[in-house]
C-alpha positions as CSV (number, residue, x, y, z in Angstrom):
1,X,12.4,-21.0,-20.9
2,X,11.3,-17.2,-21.4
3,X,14.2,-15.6,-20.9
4,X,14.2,-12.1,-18.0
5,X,16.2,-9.5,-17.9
6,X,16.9,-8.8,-13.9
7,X,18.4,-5.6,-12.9
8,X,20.3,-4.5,-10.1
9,X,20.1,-7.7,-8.3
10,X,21.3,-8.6,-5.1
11,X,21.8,-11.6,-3.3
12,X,18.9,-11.5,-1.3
13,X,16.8,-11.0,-4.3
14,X,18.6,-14.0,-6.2
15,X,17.4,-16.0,-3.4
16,X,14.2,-15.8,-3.5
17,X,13.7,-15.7,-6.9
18,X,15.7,-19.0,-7.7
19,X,13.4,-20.5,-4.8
20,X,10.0,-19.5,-6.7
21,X,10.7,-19.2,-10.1
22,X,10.2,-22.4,-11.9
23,X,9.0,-21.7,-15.7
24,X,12.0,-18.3,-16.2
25,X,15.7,-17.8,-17.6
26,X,16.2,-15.0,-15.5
27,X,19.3,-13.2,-16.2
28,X,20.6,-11.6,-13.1
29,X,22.2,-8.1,-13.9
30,X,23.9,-6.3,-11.5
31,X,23.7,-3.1,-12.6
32,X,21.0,-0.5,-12.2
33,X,18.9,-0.1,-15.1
34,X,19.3,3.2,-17.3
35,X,19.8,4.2,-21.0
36,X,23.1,3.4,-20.8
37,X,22.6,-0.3,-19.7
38,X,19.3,-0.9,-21.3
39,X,20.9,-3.1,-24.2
40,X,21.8,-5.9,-21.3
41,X,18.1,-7.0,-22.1
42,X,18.5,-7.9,-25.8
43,X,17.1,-10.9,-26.2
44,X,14.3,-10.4,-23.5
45,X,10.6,-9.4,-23.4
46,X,10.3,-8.5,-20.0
47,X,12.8,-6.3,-17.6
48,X,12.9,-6.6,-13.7
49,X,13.9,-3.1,-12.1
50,X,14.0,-1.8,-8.6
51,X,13.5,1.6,-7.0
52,X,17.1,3.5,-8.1
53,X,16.8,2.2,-11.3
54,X,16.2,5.4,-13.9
55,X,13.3,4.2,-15.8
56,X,13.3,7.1,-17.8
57,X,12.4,7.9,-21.6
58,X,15.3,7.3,-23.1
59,X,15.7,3.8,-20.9
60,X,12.6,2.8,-22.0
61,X,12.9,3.5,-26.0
62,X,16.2,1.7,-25.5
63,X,14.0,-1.0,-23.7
64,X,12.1,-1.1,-26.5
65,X,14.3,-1.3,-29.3
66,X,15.9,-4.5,-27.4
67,X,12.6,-6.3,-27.8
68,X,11.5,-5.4,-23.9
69,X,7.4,-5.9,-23.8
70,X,7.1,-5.3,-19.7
71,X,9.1,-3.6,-16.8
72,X,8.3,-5.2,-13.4
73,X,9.1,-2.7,-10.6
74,X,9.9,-4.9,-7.3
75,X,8.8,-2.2,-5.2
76,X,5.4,-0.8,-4.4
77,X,6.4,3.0,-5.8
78,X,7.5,3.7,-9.1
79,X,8.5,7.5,-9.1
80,X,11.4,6.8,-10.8
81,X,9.1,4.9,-14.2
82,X,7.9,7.5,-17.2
83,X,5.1,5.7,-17.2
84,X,3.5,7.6,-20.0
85,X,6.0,7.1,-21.6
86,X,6.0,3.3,-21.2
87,X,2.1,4.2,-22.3
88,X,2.8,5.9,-25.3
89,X,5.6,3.0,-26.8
90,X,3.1,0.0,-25.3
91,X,5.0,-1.3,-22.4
92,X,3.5,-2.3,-19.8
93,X,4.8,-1.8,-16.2
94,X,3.8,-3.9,-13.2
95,X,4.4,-2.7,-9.6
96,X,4.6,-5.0,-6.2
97,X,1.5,-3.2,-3.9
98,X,0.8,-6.0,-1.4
99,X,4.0,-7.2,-0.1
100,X,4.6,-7.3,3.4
101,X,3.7,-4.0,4.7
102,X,4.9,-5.3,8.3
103,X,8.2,-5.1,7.1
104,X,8.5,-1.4,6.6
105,X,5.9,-0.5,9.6
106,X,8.0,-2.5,11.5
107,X,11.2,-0.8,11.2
108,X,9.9,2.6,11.2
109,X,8.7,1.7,14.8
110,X,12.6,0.0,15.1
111,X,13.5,3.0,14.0
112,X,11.4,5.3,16.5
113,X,12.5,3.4,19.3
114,X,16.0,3.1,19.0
115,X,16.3,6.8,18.0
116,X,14.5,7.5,21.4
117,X,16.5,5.7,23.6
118,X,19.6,6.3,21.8
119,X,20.3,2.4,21.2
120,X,22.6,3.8,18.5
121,X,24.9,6.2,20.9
122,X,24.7,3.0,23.3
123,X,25.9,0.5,21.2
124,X,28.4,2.6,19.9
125,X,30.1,3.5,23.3
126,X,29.9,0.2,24.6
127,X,31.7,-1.2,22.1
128,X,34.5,1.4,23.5
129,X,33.5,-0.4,27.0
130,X,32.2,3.3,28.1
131,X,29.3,2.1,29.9
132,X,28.4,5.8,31.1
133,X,24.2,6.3,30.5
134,X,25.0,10.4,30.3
135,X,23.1,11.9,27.4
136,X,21.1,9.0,26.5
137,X,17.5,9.9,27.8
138,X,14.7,9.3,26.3
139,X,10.9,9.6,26.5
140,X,8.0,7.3,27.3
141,X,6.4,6.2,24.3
142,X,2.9,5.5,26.0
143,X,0.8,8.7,26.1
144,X,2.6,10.5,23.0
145,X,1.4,11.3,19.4
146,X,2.1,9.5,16.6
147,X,1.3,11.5,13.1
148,X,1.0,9.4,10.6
149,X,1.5,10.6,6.5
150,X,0.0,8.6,4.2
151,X,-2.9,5.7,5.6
152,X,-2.1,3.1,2.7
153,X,-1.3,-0.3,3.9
154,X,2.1,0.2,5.7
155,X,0.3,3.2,7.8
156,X,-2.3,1.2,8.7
157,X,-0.1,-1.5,10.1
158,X,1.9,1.6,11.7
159,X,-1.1,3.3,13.1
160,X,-1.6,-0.9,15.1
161,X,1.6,-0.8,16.1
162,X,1.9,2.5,17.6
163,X,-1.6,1.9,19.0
164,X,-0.2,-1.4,20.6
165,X,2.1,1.2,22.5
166,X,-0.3,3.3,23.9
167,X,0.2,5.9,21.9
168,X,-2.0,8.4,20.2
169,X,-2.6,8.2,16.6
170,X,-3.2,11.1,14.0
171,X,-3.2,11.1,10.2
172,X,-2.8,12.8,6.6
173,X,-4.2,11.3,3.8
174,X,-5.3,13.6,1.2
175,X,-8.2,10.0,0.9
176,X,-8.8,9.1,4.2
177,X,-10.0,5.7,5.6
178,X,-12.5,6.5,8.1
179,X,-12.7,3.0,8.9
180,X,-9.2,2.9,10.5
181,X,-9.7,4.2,14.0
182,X,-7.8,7.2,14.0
183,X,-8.2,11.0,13.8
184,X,-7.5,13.0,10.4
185,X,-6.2,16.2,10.9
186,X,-5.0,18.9,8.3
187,X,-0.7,18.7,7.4
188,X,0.0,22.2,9.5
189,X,-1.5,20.2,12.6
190,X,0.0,17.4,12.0
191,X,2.9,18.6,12.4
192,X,2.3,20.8,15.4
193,X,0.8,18.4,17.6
194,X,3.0,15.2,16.9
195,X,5.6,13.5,18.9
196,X,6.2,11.6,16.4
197,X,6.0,12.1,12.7
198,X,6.0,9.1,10.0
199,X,6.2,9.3,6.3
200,X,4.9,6.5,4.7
201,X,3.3,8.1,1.5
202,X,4.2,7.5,-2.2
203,X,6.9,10.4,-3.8
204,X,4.7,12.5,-6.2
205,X,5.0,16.6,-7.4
206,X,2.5,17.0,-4.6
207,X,5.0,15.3,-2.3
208,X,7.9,16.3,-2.9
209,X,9.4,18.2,-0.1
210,X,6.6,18.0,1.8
211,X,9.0,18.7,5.0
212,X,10.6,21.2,4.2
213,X,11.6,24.7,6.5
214,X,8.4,25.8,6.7
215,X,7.0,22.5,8.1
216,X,10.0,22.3,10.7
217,X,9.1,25.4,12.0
218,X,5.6,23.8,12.9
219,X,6.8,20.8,14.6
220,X,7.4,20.5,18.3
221,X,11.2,21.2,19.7
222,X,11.4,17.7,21.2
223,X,9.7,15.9,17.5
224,X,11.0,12.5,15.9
225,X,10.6,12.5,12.7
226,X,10.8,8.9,10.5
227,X,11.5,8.1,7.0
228,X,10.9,4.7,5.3
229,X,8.9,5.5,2.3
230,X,11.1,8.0,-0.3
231,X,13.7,10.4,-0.1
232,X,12.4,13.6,-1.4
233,X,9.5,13.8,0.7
234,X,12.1,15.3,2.8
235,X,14.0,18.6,1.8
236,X,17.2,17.3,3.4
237,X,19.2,20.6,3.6
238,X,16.1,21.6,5.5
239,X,16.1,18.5,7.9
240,X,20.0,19.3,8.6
241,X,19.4,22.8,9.7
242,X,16.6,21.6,11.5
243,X,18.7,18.9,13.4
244,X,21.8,21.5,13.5
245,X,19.6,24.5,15.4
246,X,17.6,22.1,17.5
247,X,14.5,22.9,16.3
248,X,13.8,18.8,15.8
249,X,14.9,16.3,19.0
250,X,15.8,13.6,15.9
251,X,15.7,12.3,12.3
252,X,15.7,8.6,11.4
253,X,15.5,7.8,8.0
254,X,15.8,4.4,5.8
255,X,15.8,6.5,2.7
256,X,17.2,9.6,1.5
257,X,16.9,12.1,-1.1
258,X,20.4,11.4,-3.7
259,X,20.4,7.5,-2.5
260,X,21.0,6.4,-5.9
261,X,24.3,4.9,-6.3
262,X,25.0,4.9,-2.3
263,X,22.6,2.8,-0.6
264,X,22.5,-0.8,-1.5
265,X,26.1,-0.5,-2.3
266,X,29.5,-0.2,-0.5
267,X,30.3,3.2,-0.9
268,X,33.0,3.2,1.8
269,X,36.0,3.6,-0.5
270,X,34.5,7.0,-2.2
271,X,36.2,10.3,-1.5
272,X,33.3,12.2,-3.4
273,X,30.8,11.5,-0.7
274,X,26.9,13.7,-0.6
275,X,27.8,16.4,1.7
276,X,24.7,16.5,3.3
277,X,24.6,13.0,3.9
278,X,27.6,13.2,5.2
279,X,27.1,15.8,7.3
280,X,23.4,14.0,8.9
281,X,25.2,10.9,9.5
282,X,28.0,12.4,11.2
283,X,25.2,14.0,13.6
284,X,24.3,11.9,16.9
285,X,20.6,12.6,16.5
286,X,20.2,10.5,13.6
287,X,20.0,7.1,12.6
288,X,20.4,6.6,8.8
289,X,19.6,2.7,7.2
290,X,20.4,1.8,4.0
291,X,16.3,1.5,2.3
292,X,16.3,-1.7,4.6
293,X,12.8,-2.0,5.9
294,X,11.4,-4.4,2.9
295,X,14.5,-6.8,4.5
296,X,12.4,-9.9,5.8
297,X,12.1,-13.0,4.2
298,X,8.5,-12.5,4.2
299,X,8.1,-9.1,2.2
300,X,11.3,-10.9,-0.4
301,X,9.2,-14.0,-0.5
302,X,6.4,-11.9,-1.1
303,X,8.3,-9.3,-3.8
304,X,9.6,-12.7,-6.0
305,X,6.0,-14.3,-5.8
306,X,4.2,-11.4,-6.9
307,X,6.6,-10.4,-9.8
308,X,6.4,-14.1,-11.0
309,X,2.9,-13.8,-10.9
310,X,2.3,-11.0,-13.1
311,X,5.1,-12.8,-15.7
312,X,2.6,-15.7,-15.7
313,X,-0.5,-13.2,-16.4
314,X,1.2,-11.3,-19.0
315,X,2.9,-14.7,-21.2
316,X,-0.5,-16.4,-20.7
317,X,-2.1,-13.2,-22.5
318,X,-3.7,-11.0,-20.2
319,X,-2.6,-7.7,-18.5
320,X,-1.1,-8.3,-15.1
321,X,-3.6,-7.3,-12.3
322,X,-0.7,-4.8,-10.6
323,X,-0.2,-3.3,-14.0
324,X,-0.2,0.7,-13.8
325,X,0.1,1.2,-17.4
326,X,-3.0,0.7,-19.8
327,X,-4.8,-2.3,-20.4
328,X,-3.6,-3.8,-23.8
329,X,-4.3,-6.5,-25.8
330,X,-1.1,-9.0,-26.6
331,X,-1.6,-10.3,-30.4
332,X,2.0,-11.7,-30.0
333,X,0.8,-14.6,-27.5
């Protein structure tokens, strides 16, 4: 059997994998991929790394020196992948596009909901059997605006759901689907005219602190605004002082900006703790998960089946069909 170098894995991953995989060695690894862990893959022609993995230059010449042909991202982004680097030294890399987009549409609306009624507050006093409802209103989602950043597969599924609720949809998408039923409107009006406002767009320089104190200002006093896609679309010092001076009713976000090393991990015995982290999940107006919403057996399922897939294409001799790297031509096979 080939043998695969798997970083960062986790249970639920192992799972899935062992279920599918039939024709792989797969060595489970579970630390996060970098320069200084690289070497775990001697031995290996292909490398399995996840979204805090640091798929950077010198990872992948290390990568490469250890006999690595392929890194196969299990995620659908792959900001953290020099990928022309990987170009330049022949690797290819594979990403996972079509898994479950449910999954993280789904939670982002979880997300929306409990944040509005304060589920969060609630479950937390009632476990303190303070049954008092004081300071837990909410709104009526029917009627209100949904903004929408980023019409891709998961914002499609979003703009349905939020639809199903009666609610008004508007988008960003610097390439528009004009067959999806909703409105386009520029960012600044977006943001102005939103009850609710979802990210759900890949990380790129573009990106990058696209909310940021400028883009608070916009938004309505009363705004939610949810994060399931990446981090640093948010500037979160901004979203604190937001949060902190009211200018935003509520943050929930299922990824942040310095996650690396915290989420996915048990980080409750560290003193040296991100401060603003800290300081948002100390705030009652915020709901933070740890980069859950691709948690369902169907987008795992789906993550497993289409990394094994694109194994199979590249040992039978052809380039993967998720490949983002160049198309090649593999002499070795």
């Amino acid at each position: 059997m080939e043998p695969i170098a798997f970083f960062d894995a986790k249970p639920y991953d192992q799972v899935w994998f062992d279920k599918l995989n039939t024709q792989y060695q797969i060595r489970y690894i579970g630390d996060r991929l970098s320069a200084d862990t690289a070497h775990y893959a001697r031995g290996c022609r292909a490398a399995v790394a996840f979204v805090n993995d640091k798929v950077d230059t010198d990872a992948l010449i290390s990568l490469k020196e250890n006999g690595v042909e392929i890194v196969l991202m299990r995620s659908a982004g792959h900001n953290n992948v020099d990928v022309a680097c990987a170009n330049d030294l022949g690797i290819t890399v594979t990403t996972v596009p079509d898994y479950s987009p449910h999954s993280i549409a789904e939670h982002a609306m979880a997300l929306t909901l409990a944040l509005n009624r304060n589920i969060h507050r609630a479950y937390a006093r009632i476990r303190e059997f303070n049954f008092s409802l004081n300071g837990l209103n909410g709104v009526d989602m029917y009627g209100k605006t949904m903004g929408i950043i980023g019409t891709g597969r998961i914002g499609r599924v979003l703009a349905d759901i939020s639809k199903g609720f009666g609610m008004n949809v508007i988008a960003y998408d610097p390439f528009p689907n004009m067959n999806l039923g909703v409105k386009y409107v520029r960012l600044d009006e977006l943001f102005s005219a939103s009850d609710v406002i979802s990210l759900n767009c890949p990380l790129t320089e573009e990106s990058r602190h696209m909310l940021s104190d400028q883009a608070f200002e916009r938004m309505k006093p009363d705004a939610l605004v949810i994060n399931t896609s990446r981090g640093a679309l948010i500037d979160s010092k901004a979203l604190l002082k937001a949060l902190k001076t009211g200018r935003i009713r509520g943050a929930a976000l299922d990824v942040y900006e310095e996650e690396s090393g915290v989420f996915f991990e048990d980080a409750s015995w560290k003193r040296d703790r991100d401060d603003v982290l800290s300081l948002l999940i100390a705030l009652p107006n915020v709901i933070v998960t740890s980069h859950q919403g691709f948690l369902t057996d169907e987008a795992l399922s789906g993550i497993a089946g289409s990394v094994l897939t694109s194994l199979d294409q590249f040992f039978s001799g052809s380039t993967p069909e998720s490949a983002i790297t160049e198309k090649k031509e593999y002499a070795h096979v």
